[in-house]
KENUDREN-469762 format. One record per residue: residue number from 1; residue in one letter; x, y, z of N, C-alpha, C, O, CB in turn. Coordinates in steps of 0.02 Angstrom, whole numbers, plus 50000, padded with zeros to 5 digits. Glycine has a CB too. Example, Ala and Ser with C-alpha at 12.3 -4.5 7.8 and 13.67 -1.06 7.14 Angstrom:
2
{titor 1,"A",{50660,49716,50390},{50615,49775,50390},{50660,49835,50390},{50712,49834,50423},{50565,49776,50452}} {titor 2,"S",{50642,49888,50354},{50684,49947,50357},{50645,50002,50394},{50670,50057,50402},{50704,49970,50286}} 
end
This chain:
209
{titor 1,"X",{57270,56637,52241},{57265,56564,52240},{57299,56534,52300},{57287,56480,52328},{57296,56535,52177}} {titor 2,"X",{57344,56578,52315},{57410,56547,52370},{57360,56541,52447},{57369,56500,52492},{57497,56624,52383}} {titor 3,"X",{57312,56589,52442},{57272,56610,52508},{57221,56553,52514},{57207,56520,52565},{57231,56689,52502}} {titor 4,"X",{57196,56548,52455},{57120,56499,52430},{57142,56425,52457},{57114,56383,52493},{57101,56494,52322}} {titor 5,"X",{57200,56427,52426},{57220,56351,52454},{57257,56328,52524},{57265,56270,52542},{57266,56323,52403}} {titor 6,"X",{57278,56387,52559},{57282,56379,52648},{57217,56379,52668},{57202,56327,52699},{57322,56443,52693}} {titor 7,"X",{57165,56426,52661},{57109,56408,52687},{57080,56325,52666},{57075,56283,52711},{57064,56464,52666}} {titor 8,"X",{57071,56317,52630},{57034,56228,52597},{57079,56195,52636},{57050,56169,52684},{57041,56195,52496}} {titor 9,"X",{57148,56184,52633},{57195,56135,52661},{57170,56145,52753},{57150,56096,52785},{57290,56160,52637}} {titor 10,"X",{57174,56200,52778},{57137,56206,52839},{57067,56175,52856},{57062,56134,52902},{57131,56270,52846}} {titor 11,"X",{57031,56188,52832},{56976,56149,52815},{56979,56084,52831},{56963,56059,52885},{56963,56152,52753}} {titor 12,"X",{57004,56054,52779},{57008,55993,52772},{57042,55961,52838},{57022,55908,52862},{57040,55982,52710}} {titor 13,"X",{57100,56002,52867},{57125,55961,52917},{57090,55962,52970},{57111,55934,53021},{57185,55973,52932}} {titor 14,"X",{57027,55996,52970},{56976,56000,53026},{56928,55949,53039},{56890,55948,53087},{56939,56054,53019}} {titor 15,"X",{56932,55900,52986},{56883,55843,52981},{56893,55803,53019},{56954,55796,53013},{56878,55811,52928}} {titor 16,"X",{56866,55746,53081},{56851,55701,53071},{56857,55644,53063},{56806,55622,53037},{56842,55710,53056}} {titor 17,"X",{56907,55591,53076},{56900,55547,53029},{56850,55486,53041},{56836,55473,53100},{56963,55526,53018}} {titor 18,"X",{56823,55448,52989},{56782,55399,53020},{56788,55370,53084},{56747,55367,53129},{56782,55353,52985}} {titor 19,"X",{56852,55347,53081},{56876,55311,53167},{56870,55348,53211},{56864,55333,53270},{56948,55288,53185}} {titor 20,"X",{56871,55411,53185},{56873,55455,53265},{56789,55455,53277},{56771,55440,53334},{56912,55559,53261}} {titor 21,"X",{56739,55470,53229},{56673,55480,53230},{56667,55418,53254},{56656,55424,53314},{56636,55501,53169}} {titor 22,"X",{56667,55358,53239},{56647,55316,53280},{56644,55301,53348},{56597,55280,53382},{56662,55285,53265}} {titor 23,"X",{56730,55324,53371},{56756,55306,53460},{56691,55354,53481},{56646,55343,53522},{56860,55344,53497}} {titor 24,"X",{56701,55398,53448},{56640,55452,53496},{56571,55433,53513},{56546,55426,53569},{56621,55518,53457}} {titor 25,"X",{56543,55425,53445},{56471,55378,53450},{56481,55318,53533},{56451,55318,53587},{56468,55314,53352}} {titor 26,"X",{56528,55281,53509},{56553,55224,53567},{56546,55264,53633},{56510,55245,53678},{56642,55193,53557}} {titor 27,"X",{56576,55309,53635},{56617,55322,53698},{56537,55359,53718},{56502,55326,53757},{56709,55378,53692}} {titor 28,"X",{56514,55410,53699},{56435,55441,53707},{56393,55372,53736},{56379,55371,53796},{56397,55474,53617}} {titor 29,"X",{56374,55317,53695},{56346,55249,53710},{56372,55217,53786},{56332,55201,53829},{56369,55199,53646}} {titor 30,"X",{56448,55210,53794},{56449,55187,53846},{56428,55243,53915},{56419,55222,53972},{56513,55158,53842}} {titor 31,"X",{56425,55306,53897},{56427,55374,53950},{56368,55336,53961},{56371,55310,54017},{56427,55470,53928}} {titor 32,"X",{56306,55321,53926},{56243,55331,53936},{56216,55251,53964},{56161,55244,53992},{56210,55362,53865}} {titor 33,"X",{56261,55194,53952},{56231,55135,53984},{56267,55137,54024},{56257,55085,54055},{56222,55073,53956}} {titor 34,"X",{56341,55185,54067},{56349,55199,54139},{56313,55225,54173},{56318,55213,54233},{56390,55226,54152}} {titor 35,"X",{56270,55265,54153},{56225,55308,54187},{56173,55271,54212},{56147,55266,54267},{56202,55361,54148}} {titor 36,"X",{56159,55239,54142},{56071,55192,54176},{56090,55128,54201},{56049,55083,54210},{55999,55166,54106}} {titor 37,"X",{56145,55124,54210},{56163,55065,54255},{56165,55103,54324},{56142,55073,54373},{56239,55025,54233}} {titor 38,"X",{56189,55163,54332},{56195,55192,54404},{56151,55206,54426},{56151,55206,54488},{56226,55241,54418}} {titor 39,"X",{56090,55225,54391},{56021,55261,54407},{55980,55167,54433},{55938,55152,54477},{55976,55317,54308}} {titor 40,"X",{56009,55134,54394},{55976,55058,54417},{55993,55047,54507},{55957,55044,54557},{56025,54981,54362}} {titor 41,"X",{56055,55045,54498},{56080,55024,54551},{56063,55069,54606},{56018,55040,54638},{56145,55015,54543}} {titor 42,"X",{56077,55124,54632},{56082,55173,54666},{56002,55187,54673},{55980,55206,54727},{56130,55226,54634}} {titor 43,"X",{55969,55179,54629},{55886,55193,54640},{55853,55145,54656},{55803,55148,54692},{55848,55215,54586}} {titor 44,"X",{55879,55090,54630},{55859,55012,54683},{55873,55004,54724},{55834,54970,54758},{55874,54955,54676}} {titor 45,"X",{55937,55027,54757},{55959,55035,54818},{55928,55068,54860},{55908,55040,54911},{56007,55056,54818}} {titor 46,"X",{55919,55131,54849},{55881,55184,54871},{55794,55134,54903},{55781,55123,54962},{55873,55249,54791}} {titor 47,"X",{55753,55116,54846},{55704,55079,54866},{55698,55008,54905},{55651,54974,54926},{55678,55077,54817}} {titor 48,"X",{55759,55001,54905},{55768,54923,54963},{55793,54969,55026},{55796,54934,55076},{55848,54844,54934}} {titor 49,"X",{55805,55015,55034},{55808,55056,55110},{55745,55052,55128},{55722,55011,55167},{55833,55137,55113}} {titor 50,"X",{55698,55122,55084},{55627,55119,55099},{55581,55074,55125},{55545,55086,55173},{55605,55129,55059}} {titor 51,"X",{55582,55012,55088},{55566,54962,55124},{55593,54935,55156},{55548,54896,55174},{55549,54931,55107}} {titor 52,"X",{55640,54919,55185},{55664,54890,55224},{55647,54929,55300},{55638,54898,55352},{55730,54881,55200}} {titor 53,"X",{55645,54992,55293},{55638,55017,55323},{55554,55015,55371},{55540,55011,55431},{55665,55059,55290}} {titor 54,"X",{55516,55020,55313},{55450,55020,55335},{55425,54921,55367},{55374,54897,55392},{55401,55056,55255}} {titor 55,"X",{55493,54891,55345},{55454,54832,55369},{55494,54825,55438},{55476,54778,55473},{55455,54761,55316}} {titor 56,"X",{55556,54874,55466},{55586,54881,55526},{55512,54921,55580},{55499,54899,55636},{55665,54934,55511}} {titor 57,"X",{55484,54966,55555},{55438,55002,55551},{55381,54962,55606},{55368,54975,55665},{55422,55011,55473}} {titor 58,"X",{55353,54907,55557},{55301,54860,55576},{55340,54809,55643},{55312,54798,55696},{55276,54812,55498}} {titor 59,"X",{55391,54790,55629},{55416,54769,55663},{55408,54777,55744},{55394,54745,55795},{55459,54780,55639}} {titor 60,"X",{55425,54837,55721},{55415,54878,55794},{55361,54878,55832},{55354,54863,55891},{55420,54943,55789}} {titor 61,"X",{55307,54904,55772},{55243,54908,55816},{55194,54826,55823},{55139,54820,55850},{55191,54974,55774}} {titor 62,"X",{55227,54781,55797},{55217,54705,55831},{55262,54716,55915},{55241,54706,55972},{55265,54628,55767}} {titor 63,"X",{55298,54730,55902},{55357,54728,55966},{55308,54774,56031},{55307,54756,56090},{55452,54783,55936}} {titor 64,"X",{55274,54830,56007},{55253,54861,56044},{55175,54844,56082},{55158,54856,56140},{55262,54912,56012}} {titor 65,"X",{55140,54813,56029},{55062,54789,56042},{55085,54715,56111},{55057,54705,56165},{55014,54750,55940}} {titor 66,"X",{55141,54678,56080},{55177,54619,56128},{55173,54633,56191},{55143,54602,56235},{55250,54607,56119}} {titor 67,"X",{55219,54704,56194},{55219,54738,56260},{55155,54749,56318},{55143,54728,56375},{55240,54800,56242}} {titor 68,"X",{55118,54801,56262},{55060,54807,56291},{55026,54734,56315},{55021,54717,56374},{55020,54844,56244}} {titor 69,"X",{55011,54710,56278},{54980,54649,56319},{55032,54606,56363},{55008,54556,56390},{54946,54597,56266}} {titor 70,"X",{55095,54618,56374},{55138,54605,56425},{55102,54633,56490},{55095,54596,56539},{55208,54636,56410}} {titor 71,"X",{55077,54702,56492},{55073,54757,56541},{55012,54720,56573},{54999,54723,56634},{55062,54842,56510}} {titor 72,"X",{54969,54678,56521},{54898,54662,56581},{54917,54606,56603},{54879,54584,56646},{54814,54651,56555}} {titor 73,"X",{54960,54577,56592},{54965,54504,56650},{54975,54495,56710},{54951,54448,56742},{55008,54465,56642}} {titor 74,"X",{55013,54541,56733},{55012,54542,56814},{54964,54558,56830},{54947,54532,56883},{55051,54578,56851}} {titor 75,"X",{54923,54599,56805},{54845,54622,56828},{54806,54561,56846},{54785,54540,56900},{54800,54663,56764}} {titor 76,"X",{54803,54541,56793},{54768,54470,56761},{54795,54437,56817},{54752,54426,56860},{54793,54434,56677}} {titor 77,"X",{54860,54414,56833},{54875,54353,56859},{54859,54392,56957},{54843,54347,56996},{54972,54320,56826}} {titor 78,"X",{54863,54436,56977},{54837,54459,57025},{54771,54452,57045},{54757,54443,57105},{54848,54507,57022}} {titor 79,"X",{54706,54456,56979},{54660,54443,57013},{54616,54390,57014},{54558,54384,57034},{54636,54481,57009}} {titor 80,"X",{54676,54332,56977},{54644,54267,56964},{54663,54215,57020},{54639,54159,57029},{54665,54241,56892}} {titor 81,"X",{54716,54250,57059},{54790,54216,57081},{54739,54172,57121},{54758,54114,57110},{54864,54268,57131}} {titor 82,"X",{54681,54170,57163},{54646,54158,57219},{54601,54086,57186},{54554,54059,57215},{54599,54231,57245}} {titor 83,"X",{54628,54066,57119},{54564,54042,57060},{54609,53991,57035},{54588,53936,57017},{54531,54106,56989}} {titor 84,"X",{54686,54013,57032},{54723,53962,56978},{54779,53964,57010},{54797,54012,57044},{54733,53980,56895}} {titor 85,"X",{54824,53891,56997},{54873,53871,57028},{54927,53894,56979},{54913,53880,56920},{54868,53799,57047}} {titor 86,"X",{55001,53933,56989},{55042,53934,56966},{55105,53893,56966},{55155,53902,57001},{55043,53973,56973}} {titor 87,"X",{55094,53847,56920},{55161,53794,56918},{55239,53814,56894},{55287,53780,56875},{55142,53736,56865}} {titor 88,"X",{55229,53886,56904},{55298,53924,56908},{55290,54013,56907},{55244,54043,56879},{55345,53897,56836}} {titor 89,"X",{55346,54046,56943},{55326,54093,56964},{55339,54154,56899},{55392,54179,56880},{55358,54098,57032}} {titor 90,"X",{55245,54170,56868},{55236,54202,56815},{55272,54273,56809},{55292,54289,56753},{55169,54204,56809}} {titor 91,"X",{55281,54316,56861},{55326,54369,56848},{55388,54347,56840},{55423,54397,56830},{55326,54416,56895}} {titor 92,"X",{55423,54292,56839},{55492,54307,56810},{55456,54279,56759},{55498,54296,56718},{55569,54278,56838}} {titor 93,"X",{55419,54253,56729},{55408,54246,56647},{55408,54306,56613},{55430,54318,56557},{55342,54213,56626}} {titor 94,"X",{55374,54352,56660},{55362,54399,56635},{55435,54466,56621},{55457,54512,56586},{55304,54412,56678}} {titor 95,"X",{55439,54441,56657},{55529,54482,56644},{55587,54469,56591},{55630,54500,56561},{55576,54466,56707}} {titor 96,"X",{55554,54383,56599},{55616,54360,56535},{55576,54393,56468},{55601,54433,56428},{55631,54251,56521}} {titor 97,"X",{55495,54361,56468},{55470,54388,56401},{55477,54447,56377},{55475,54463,56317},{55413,54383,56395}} {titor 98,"X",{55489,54493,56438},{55496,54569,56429},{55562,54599,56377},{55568,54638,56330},{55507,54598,56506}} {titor 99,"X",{55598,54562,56412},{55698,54567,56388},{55680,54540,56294},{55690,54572,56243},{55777,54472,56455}} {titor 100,"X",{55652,54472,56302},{55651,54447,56265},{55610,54489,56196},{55639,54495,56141},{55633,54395,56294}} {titor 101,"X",{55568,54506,56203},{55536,54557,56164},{55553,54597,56130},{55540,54596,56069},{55511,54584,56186}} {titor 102,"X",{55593,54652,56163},{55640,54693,56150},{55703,54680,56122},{55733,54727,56096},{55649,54717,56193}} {titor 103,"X",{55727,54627,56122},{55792,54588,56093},{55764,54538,56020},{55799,54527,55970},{55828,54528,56168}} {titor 104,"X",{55712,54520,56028},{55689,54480,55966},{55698,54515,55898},{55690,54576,55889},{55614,54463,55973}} {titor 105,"X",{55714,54475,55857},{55753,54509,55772},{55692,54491,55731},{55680,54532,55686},{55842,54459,55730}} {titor 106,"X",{55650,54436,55738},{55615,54389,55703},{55571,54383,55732},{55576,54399,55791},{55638,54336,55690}} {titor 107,"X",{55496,54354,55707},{55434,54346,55716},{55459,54265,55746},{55417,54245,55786},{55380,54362,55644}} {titor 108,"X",{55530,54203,55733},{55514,54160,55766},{55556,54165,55836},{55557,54116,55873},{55519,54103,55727}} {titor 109,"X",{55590,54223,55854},{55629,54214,55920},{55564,54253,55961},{55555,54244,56022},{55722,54256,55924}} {titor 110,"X",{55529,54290,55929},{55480,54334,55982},{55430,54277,56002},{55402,54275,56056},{55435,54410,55945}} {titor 111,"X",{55419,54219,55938},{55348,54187,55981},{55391,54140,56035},{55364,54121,56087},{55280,54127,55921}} {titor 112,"X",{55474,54118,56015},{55487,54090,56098},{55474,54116,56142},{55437,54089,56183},{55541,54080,56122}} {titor 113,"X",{55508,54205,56154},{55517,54208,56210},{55440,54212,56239},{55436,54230,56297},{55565,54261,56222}} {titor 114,"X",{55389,54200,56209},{55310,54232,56232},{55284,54165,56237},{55223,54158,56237},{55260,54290,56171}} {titor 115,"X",{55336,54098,56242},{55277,54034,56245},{55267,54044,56314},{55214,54076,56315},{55300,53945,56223}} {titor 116,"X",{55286,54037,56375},{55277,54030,56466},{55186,54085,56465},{55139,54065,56499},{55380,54094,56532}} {titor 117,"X",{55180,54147,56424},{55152,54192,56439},{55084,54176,56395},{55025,54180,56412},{55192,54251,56430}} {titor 118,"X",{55107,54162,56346},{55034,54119,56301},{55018,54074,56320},{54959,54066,56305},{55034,54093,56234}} {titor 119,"X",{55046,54012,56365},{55005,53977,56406},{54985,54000,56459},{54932,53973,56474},{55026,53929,56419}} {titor 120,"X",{55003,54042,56499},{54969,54071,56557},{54916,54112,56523},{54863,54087,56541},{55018,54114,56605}} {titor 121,"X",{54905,54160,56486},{54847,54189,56462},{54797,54125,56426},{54737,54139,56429},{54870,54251,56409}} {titor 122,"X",{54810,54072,56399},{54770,54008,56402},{54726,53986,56454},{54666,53976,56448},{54808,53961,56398}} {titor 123,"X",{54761,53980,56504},{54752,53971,56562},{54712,53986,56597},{54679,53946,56631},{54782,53982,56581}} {titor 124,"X",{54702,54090,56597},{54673,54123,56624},{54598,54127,56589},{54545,54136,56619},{54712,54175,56630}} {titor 125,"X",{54607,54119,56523},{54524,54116,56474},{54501,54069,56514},{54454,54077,56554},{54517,54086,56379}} {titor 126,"X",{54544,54001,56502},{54505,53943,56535},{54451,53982,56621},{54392,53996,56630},{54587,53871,56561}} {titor 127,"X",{54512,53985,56665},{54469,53973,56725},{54417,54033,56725},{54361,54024,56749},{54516,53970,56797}} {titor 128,"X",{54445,54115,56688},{54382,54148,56706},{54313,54121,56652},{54258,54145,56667},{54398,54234,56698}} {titor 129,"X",{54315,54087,56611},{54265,54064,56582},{54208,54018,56612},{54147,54020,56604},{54291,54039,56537}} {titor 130,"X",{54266,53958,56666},{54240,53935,56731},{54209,53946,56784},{54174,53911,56819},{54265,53923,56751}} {titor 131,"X",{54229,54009,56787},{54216,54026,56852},{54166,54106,56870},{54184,54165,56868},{54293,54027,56882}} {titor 132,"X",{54105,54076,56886},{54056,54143,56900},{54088,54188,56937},{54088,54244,56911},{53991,54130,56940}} {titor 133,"X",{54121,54183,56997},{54143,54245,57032},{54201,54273,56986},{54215,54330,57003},{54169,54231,57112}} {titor 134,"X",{54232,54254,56941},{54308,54282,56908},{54255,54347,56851},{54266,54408,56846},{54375,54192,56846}} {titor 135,"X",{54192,54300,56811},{54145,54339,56776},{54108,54399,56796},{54091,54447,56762},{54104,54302,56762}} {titor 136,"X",{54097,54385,56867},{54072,54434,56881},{54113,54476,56913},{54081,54514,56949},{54024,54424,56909}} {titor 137,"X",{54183,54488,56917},{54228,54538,56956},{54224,54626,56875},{54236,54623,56815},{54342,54479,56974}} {titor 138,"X",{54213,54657,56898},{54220,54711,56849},{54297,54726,56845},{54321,54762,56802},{54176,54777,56870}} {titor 139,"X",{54335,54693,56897},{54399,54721,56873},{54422,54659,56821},{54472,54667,56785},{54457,54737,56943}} {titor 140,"X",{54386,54602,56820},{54422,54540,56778},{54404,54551,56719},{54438,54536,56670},{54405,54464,56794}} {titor 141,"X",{54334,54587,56718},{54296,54610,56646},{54337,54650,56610},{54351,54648,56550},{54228,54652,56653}} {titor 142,"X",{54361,54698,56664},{54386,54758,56583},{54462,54726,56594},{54483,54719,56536},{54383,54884,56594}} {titor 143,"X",{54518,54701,56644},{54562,54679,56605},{54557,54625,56554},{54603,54623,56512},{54602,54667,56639}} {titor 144,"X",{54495,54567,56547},{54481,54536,56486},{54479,54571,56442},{54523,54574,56399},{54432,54506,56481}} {titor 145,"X",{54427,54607,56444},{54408,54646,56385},{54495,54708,56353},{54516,54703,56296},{54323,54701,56423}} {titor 146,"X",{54513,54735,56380},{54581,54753,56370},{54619,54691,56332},{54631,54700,56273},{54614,54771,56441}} {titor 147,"X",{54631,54650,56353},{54649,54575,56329},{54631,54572,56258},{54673,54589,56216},{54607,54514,56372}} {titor 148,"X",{54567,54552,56237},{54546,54535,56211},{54565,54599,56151},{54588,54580,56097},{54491,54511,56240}} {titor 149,"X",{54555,54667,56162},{54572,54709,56104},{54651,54728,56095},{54677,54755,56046},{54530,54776,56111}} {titor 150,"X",{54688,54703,56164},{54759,54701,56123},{54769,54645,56090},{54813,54651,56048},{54820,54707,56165}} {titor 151,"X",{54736,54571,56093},{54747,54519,56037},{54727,54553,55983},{54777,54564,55949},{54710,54452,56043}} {titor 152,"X",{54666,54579,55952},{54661,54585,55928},{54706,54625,55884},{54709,54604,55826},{54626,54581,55944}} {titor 153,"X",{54747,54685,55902},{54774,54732,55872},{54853,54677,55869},{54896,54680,55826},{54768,54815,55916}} {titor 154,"X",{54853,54642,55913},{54920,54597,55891},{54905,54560,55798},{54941,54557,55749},{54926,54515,55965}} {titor 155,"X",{54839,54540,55813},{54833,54507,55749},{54836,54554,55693},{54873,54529,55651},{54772,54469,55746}} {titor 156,"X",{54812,54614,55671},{54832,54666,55656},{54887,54681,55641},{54899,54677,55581},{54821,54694,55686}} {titor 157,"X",{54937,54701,55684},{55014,54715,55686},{55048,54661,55641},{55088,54675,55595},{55045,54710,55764}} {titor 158,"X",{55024,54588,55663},{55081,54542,55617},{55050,54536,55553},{55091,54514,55513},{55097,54460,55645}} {titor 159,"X",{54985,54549,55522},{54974,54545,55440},{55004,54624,55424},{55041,54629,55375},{54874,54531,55410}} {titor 160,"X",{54989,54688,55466},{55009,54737,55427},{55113,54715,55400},{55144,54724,55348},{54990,54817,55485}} {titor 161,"X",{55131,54688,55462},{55215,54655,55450},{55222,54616,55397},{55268,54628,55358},{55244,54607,55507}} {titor 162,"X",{55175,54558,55384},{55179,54526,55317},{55175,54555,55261},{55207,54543,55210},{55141,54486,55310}} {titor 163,"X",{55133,54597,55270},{55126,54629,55220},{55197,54689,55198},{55196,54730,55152},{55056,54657,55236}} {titor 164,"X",{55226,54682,55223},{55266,54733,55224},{55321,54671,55200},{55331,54651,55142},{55271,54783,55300}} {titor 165,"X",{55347,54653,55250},{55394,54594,55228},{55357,54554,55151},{55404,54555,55111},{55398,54531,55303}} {titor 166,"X",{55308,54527,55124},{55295,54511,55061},{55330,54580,55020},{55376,54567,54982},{55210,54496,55050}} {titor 167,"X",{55312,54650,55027},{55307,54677,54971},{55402,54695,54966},{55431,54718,54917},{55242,54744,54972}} {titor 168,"X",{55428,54679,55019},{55516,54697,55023},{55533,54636,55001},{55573,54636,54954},{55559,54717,55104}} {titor 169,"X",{55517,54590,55021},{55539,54520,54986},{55532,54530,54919},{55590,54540,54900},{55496,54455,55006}} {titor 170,"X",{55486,54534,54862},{55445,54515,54823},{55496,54563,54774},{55516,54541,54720},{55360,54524,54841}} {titor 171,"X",{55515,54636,54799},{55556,54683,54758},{55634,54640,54767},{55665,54617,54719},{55554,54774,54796}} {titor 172,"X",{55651,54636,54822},{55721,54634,54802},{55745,54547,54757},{55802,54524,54754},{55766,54649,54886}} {titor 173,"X",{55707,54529,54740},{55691,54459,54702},{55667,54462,54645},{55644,54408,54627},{55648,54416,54731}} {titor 174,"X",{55661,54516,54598},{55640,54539,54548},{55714,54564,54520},{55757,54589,54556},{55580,54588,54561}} {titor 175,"X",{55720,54549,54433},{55758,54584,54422},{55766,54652,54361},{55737,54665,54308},{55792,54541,54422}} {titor 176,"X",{55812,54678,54395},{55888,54675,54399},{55898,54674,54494},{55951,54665,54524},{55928,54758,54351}} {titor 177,"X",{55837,54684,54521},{55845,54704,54575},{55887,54667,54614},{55933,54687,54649},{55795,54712,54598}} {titor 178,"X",{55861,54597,54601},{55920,54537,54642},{55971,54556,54665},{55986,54567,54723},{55951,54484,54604}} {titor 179,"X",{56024,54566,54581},{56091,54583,54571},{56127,54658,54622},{56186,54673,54632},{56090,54596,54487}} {titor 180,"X",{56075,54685,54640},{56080,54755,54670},{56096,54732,54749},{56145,54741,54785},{56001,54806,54659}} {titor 181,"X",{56013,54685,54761},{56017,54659,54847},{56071,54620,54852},{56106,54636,54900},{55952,54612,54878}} {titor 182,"X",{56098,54562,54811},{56155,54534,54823},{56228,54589,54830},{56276,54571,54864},{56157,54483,54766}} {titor 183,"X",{56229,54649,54799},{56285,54688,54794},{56278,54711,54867},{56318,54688,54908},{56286,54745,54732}} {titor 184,"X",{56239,54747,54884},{56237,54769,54949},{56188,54746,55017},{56145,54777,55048},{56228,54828,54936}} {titor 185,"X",{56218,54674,55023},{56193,54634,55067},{56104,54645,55087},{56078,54642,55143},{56241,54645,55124}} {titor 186,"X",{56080,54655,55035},{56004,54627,55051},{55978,54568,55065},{55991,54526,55021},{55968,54637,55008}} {titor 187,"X",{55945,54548,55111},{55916,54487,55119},{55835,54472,55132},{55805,54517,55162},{55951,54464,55168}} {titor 188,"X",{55807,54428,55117},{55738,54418,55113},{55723,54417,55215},{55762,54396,55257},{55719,54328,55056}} {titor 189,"X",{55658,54446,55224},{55654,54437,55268},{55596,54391,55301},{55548,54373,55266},{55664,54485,55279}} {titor 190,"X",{55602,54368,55380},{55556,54312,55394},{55470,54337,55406},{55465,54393,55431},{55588,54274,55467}} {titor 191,"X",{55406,54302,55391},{55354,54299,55393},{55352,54284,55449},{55397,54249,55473},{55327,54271,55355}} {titor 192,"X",{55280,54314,55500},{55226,54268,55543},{55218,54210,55520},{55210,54211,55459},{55159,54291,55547}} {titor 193,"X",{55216,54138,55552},{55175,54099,55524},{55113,54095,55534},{55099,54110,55592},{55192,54054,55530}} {titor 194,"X",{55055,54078,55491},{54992,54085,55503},{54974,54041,55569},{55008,53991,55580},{54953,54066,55439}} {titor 195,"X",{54929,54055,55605},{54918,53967,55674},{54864,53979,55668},{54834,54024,55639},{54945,53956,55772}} {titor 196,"X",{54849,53935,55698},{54769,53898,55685},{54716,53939,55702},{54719,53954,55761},{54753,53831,55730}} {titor 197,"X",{54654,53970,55665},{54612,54015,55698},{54642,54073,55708},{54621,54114,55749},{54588,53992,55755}} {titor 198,"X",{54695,54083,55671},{54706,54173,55690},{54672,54194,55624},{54675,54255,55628},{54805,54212,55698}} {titor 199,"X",{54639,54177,55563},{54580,54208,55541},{54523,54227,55579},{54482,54263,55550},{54558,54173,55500}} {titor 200,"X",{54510,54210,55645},{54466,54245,55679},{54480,54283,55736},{54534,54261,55756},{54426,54209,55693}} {titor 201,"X",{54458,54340,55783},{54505,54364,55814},{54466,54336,55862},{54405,54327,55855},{54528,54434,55811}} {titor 202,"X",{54499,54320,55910},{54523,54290,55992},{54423,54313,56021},{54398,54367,56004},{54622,54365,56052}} {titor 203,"X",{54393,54275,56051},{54326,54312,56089},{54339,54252,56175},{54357,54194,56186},{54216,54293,56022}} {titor 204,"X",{54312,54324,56223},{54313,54297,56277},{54228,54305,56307},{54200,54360,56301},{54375,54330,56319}} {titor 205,"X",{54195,54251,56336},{54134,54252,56336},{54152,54267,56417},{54179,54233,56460},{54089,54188,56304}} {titor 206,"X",{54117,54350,56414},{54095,54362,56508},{54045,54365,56515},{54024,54390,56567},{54111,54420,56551}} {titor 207,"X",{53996,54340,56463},{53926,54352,56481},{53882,54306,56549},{53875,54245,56551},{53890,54338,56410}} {titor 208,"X",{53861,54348,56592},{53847,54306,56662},{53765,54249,56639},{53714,54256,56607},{53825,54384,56744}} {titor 209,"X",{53794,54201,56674},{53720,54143,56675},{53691,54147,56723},{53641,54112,56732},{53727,54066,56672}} 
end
């Protein structure tokens, strides 16, 4: 009997007690809404890189199509030079726009530094459109035509960017996501603005009369 009842008394002191079964339940519960709070955060995090990234991405290759059609203007302005008056001297435009390009953060510091150069390519539609001998030069043709398909791929470049910037905007403004971009300095980023007729892409008429 003496044995029967150390074992049971052992037993028994092996239990349990409600309060303790509970902290545990608790303490298990909070393990598990630390976790999916970390998996929130850290995996939202994780996906505001990604995009952010891919809209640094687009960024770029706006920055780069800019360039390229940087590269035909001296062409351009070389073989028009004999056709149109320059009311200021277009290669240093072209130098600042250059710097400027490359330094631009935003779709609105890049269209400053490119206003001097978008009116001179204005300019240049105008007079070779005017002018039969500019139409008929084959070297004015294919740098138009060059022209004309880097606008085009410019227009290109800044919806593929919107699009990119909508879909990074659009996440980190959703929640819980907010609470995540506000923790680790996310911020919405800036759009193209639409301008007038860029639903159609840019046409230069060289067809001879």
């Amino acid at each position: 009997m003496t044995v029967n009842n150390q074992v049971s008394s052992t037993g028994a002191g092996k239990r349990f007690s409600p309060g303790c079964i509970i902290g545990i339940i608790v303490a298990v519960i909070l393990l598990i809404i630390i976790i999916i709070a970390a998996s929130v955060i850290f995996g939202g995090r994780n996906n505001m890189v990604t995009k952010e990234v891919a809209v640094d991405n687009a960024w770029a290759q706006v920055q780069n199509v800019y360039q390229r059609r940087l590269d035909l203007v001296p062409n351009l302005a070389e073989a028009t030079k004999g056709y149109m008056q320059l009311e200021k001297d277009i290669f240093e435009a072209i130098a600042a726009a250059r710097a400027g390009i490359n330094s631009a953060e935003n779709p609105g510091e890049l269209e400053k530094v490119n206003t001097d150069i978008n009116s001179f390519i204005r300019d240049i539609k105008v007079v070779v459109e005017d002018t039969p001998e500019l139409k008929a030069s084959e070297v004015v043709r294919d740098l138009m035509s060059q022209l004309e398909g880097t606008e085009n791929r410019i227009t290109v470049e800044r919806m593929r960017y919107n699009e990119s910037v909508q879909d990074y905007n659009t996440y980190i403004r959703l929640f819980p996501n907010n609470f995540v971009a506000g923790l680790f300095g996310f911020t919405p980023r800036e759009f193209f603005e639409a301008q007038p007729g860029a639903e159609t892409a840019p046409e230069i008429d060289l067809s001879l009369e």
